[in-house]
Structure formats: C-alpha cells, structure tokens
N, C-alpha and C positions, 0 to 999 in steps of 0.2 A: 551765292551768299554763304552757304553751307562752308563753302570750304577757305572763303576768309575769318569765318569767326574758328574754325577749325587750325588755320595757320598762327591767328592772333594769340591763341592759347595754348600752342605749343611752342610759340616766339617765346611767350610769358612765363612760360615752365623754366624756357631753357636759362631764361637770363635769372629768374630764381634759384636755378640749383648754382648756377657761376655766380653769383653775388651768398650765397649759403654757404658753398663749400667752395675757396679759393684753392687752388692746386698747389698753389705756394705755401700754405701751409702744414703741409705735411711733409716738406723735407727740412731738416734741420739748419738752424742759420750757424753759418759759420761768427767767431767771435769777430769783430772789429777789427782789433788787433794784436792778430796773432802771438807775436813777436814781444809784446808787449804784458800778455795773459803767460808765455813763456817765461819771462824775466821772475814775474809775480812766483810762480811757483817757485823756480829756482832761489829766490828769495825766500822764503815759505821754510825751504829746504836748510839753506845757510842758517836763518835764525835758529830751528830745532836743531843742529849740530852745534850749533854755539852754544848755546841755551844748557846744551847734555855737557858739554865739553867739562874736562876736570881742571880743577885750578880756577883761580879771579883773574892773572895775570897780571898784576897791580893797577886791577881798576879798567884795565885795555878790554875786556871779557864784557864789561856792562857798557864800556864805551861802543865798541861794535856791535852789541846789541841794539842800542839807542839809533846809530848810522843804519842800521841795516830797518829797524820799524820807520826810521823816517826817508827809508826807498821805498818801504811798501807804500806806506802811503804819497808819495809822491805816483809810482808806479798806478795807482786806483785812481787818481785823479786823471793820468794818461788815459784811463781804459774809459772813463766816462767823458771823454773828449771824441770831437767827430772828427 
C-alpha cells in the first residue's frame, strides 16, 4: 500500500511540474511571418529616407509617403492574419 500512495504522489508531482513549467516556453517563437515582419521593416526604412529626403518634388515626396504608410498598414493587417 505504502508504495502506491508513494507512486500516486510522485505521478502527482510530476504532472504538476509539466502542467507548471511547459518546456515550450522558454524557447523563443519565431514571428508568423517572416517575410512579411521583413517587408514591415523595410518599409519602416523607405518612409524615414523619404521623410529626410531634400526637396517636395512637386508634391510626389508626400504622395509616396502617403503609398508607403498605407503598405504599412496593409502590411500589419498581413502580420495579424493566420
């Protein structure tokens, strides 16, 4: 008897430490998608070069700025899709 109440409680331990600490949690998730968190930055990148860039262009300067915030934000609506 001793040594089923003795198995039963280190059954009990063991499946509390694996429901406690999941192993999967402690390595790092990769994003979604990739390719996609890439674009984002590069994007990121274009608007602050544009943004600094000298000259208006006539007008073309704030038109690609406008084209390029509305790829980011298309681009963030990609990254919260599954």
């Amino acid at each position: 008897m001793k040594q089923i109440g003795f198995l039963t409680s280190l059954f009990t331990a063991v499946l509390l430490l694996t429901v406690a600490f999941p192993v999967g949690a402690a390595a790092p998730v990769p994003p979604p998608h990739p390719r996609v968190e890439h674009a984002l930055e590069a994007l990121h990148h274009a608007r602050e070069h544009m943004e600094h860039a000298e000259g208006e262009f006539h007008g073309h300067r704030d038109a690609a700025l406008h084209h390029i915030d509305e790829a980011i934000r298309e681009a963030d609506i990609c990254m919260h899709e599954p």
